[in-house]
C-alpha positions as CSV (number, residue, x, y, z in Angstrom):
1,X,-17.9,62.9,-9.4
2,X,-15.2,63.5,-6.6
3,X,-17.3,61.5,-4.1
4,X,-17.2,58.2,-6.8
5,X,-13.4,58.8,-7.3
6,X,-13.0,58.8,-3.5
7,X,-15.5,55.7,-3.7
8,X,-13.1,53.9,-6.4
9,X,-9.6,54.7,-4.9
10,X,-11.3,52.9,-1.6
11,X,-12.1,50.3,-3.7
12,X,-8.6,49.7,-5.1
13,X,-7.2,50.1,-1.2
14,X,-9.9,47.5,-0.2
15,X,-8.6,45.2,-3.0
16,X,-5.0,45.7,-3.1
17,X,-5.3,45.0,0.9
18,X,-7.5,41.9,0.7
19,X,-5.6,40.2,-2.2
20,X,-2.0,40.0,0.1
21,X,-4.3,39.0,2.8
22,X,-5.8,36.0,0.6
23,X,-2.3,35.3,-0.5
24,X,-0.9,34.9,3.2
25,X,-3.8,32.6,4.3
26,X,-2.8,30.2,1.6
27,X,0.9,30.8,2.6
28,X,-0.7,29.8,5.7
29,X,-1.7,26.5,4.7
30,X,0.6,22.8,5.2
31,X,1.0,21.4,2.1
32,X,1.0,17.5,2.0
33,X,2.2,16.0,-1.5
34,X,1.6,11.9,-1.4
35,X,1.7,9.7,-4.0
36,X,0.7,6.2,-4.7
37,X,0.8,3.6,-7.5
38,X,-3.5,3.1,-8.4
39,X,-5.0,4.9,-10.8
40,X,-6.9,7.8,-10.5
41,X,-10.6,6.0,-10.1
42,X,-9.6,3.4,-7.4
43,X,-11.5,2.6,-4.8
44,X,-8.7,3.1,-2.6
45,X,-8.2,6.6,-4.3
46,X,-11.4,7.7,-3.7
47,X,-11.5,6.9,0.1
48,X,-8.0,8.4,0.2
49,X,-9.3,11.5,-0.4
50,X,-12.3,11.5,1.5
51,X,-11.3,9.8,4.8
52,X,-7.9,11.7,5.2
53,X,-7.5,14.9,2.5
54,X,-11.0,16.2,3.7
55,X,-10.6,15.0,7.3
56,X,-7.1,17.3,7.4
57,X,-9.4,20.6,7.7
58,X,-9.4,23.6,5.9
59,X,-5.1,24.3,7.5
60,X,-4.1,21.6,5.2
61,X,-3.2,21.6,1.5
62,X,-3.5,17.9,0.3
63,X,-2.2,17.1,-3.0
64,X,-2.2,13.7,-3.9
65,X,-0.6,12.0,-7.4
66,X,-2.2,8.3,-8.3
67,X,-1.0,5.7,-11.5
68,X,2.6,6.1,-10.6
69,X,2.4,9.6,-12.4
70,X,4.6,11.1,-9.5
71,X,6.8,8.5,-8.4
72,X,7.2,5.3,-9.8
73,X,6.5,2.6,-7.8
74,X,9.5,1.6,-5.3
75,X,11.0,5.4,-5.3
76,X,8.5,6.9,-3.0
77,X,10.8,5.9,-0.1
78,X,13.9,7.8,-1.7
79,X,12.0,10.2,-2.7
80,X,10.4,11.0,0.7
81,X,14.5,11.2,2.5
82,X,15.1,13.8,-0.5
83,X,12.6,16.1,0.9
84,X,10.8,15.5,-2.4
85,X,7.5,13.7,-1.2
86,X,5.6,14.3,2.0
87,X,3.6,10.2,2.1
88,X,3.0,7.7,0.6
89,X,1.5,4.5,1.3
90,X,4.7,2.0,1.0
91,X,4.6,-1.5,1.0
92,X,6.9,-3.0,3.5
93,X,9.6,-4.9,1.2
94,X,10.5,-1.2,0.4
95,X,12.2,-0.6,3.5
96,X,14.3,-3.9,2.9
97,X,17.8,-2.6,2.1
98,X,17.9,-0.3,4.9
99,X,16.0,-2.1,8.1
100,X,16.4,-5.5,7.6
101,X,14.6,-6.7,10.0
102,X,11.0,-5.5,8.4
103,X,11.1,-8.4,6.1
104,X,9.4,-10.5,9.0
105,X,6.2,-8.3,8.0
106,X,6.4,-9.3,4.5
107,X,7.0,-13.0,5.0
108,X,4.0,-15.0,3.3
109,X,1.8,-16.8,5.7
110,X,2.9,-14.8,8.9
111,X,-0.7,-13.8,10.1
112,X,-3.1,-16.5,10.2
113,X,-6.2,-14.1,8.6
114,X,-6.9,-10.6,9.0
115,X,-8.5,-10.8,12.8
116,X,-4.5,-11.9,13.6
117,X,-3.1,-9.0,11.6
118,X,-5.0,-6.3,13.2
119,X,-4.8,-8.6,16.9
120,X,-0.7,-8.3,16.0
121,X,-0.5,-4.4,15.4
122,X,-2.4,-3.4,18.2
123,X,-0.7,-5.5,20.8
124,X,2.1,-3.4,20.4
125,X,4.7,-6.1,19.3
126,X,5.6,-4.2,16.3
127,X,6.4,-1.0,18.1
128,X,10.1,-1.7,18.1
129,X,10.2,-1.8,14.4
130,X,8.1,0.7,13.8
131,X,10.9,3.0,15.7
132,X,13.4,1.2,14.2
133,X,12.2,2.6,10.4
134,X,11.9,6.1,12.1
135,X,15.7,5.9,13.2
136,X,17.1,4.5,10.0
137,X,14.6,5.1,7.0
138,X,13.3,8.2,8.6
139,X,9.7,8.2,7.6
140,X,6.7,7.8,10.4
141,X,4.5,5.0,9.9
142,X,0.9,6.4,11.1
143,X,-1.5,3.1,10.1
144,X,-1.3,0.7,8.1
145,X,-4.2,0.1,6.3
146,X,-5.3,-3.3,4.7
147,X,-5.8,-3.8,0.9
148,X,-6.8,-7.3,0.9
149,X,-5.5,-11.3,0.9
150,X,-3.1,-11.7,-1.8
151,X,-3.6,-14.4,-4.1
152,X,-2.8,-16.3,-7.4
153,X,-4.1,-15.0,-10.5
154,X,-3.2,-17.2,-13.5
155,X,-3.8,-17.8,-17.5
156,X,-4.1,-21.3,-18.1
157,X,-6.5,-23.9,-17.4
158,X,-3.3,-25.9,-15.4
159,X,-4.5,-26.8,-11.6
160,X,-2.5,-25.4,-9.1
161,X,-3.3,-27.5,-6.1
162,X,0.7,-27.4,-4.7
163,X,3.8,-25.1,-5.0
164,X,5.1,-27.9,-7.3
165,X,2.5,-27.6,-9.3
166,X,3.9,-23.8,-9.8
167,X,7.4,-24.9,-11.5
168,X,8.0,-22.6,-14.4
169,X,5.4,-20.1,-13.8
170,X,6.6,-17.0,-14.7
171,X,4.6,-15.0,-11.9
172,X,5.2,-11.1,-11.7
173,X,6.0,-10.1,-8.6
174,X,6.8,-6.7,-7.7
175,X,10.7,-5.4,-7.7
176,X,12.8,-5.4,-4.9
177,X,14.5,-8.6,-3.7
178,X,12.4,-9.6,-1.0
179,X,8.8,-9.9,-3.0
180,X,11.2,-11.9,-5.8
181,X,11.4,-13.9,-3.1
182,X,8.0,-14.3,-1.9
183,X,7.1,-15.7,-5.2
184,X,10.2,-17.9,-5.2
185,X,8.8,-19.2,-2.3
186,X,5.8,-20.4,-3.6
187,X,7.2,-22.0,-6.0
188,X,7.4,-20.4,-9.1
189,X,9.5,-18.2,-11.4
190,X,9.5,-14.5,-9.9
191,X,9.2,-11.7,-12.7
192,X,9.9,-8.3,-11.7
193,X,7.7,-5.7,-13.4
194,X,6.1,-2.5,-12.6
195,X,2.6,-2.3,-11.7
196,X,1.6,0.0,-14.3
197,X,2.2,-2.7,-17.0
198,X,1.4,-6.1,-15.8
199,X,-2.4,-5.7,-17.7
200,X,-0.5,-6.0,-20.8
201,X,2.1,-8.5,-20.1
202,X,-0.3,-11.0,-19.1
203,X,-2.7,-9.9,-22.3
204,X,0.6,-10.9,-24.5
205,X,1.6,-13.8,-22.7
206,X,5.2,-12.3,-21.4
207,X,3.9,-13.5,-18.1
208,X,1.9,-16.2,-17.0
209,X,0.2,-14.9,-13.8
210,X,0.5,-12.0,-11.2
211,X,-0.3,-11.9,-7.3
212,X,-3.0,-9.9,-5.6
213,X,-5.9,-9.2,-3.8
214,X,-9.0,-9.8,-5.4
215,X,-10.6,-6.0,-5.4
216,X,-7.0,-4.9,-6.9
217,X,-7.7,-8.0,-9.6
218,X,-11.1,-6.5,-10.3
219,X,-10.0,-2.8,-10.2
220,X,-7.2,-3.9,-12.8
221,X,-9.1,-5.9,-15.1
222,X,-6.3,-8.4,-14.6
223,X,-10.0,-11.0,-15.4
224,X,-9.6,-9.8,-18.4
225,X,-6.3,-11.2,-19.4
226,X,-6.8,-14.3,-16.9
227,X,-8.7,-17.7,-16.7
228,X,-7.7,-18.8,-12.7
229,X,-7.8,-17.2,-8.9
230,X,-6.3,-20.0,-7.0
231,X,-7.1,-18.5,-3.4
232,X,-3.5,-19.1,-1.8
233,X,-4.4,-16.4,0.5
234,X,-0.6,-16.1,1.0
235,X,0.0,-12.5,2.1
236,X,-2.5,-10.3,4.5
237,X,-1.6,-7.0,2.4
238,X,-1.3,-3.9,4.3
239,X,0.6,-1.1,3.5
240,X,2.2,1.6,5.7
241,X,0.8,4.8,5.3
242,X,3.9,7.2,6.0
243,X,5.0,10.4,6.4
244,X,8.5,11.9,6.2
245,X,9.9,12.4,9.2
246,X,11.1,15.8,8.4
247,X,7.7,16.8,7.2
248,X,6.3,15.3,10.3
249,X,9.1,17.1,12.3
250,X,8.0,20.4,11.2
251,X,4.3,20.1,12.1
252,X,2.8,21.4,15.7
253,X,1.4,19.1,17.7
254,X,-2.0,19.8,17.1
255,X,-1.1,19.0,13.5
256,X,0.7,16.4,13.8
257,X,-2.6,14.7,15.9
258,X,-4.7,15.7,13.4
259,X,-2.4,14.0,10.6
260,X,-2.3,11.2,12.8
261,X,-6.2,11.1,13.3
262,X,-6.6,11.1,9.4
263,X,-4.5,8.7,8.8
264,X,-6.5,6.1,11.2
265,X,-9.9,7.2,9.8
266,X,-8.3,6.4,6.2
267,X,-7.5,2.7,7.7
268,X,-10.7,2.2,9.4
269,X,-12.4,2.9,6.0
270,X,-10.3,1.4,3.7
271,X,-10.5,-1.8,5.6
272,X,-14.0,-1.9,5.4
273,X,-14.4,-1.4,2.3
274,X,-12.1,-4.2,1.3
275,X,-13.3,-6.7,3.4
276,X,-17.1,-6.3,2.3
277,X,-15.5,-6.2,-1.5
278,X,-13.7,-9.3,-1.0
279,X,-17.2,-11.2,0.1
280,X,-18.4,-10.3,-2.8
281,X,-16.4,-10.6,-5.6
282,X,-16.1,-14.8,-5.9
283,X,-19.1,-14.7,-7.4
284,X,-17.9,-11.9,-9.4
285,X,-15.0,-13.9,-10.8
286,X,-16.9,-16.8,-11.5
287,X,-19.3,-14.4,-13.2
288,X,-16.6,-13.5,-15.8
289,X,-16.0,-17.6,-16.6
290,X,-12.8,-17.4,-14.2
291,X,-11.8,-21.0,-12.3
292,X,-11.7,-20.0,-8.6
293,X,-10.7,-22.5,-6.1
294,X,-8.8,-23.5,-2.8
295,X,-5.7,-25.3,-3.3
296,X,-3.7,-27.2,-0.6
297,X,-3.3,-24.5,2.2
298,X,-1.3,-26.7,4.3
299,X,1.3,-27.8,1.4
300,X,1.9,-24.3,0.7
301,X,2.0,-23.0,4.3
302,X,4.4,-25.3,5.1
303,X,6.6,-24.5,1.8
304,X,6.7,-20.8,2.5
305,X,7.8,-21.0,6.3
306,X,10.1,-24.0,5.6
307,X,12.1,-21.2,2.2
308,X,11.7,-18.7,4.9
309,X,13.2,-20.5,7.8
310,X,16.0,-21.2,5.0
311,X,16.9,-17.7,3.9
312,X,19.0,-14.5,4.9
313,X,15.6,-13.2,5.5
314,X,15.2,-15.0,8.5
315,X,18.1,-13.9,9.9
316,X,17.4,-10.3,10.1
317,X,13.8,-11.0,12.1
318,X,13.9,-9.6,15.6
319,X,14.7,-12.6,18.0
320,X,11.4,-13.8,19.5
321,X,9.0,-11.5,18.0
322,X,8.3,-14.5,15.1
323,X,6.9,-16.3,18.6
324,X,5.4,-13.2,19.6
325,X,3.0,-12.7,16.5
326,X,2.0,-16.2,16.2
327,X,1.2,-16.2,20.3
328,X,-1.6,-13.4,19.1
């Protein structure tokens, strides 16, 4: 009897050692909160997780929030300089009010296809704002992975063939002045709304079209609630997949390559997962009685650059680097 009590009290040692042990090795761990604005079963989420939380290792903690259940969409920025967010993936109109000068990367019609848009990043033209948002928005930009050609998604049977053709339209665009103005630009009526609820404004009619790539349309359901993709092909959409730069601060270097790593292998897949969806899904659309057609490129091309050159946006580009990208 003695020897089992000896045996149990070793037992209880064992335990009461092991479970401050267990307790310290999750201590151990760097916790990465991120949140983003798609819903739980997006593509994009799914590759999220499995091309950057897995690739972090086993000395990570990744925790990531989707549907705008965290943060709503636009406050990620703020909410990473609080210290209350680790990344996100931010959309480059939400850096407007404090650099300025990004609003050449969110300009409609500044990269020719997606060939010049990665051709543009890695010749290292962008470097300058990239430390630029460091020094005054103080987040890191690690990649900036590509979610697809923006373009118009209307109700209606109207053909949109010019920007004139677009008077009235009351096309959501996301908040924040400078995507108001993108769809300014194009010639319609910009409506800011949130993400989260532009299914059900197009299903009631408060708006009359929204702007997106097509895998986002088809994630969405926006087909639904639609009759027109008129393939403006207006905006390469990337987004910059960012860290706080006091999160990123307090990171080793080995962790800070490994974050960096990650976040590379979550562009590399993302992009090709997008690309291959977006040769697919015309048919798709067409499929689901949608009109989908090519309007006047040139008419709306010239449009865009001609409100651009026209704008305080203009002012605030970087001088030369407009020459710069287009020399890609």
């Amino acid at each position: 009897m003695q020897t089992l009590w000896k045996l149990a009290a070793g037992c209880v040692a064992l335990t009461s050692v092991a479970m401050p042990l267990k307790a310290a090795l999750a201590a151990d761990k760097v916790e990465i909160i991120y949140s983003d604005t798609v819903p739980e079963n997006d593509d994009r989420t799914q590759i999220l997780r499995e091309s950057f939380g897995k690739c972090l290792g086993d000395e990570f903690e990744f925790k990531d929030y989707h549907g705008a259940t965290l943060f709503k969409q636009g406050t990620e920025l703020t909410a990473m300089q609080r210290g209350n967010l680790d990344m996100a993936n931010l959309a480059i109109y939400d850096f407007y009010n404090q650099v300025p000068s990004t609003s050449i990367l969110g300009a409609a019609y500044l990269y020719r296809d997606y060939d010049h848009m990665r051709k543009v990043w890695a010749s290292g033209a962008l470097d300058g704002l990239m430390k630029e948002i460091e020094d005054k928005a103080k987040v890191k930009v690690l990649s900036n992975p590509y979610i697809g050609t923006r373009h118009l998604n209307l109700r209606g049977d109207k053909k949109i063939m010019t920007p004139a053709d677009l008077a009235g339209v009351k096309l959501r665009m996301p908040g924040g002045e400078g995507w108001q103005f993108v769809g300014e630009a194009l010639g319609a009526n910009p409506t800011p709304m949130a993400f989260t609820e532009v299914y059900t404004a197009l299903q009631t009619g408060a708006i009359d079209g929204q702007d997106n790539p097509l895998p986002t349309d088809k994630d969405m359901k926006f087909y639904e609630v639609t009759d027109q993709i008129i393939l403006t092909g207006h905006l390469i959409a990337n987004n910059q997949h960012s860290i706080s730069l006091s999160k990123w601060n307090s990171l080793t270097p080995a962790q800070q390559a490994k974050v960096q790593e990650c976040s590379i292998n979550f562009q590399n897949a993302l992009d090709a997962v997008t690309r291959k969806r977006e040769g697919e899904l015309v048919d798709f659309f067409k499929e689901q009685g949608l009109q989908v057609y090519t309007p006047d490129i040139d008419a709306f091309r010239n449009h865009v650059l001609a409100a651009y050159a026209d704008s305080k946006f203009s002012e605030d580009w970087p001088k030369g680097l407009i020459d710069k990208i287009n020399a890609e």
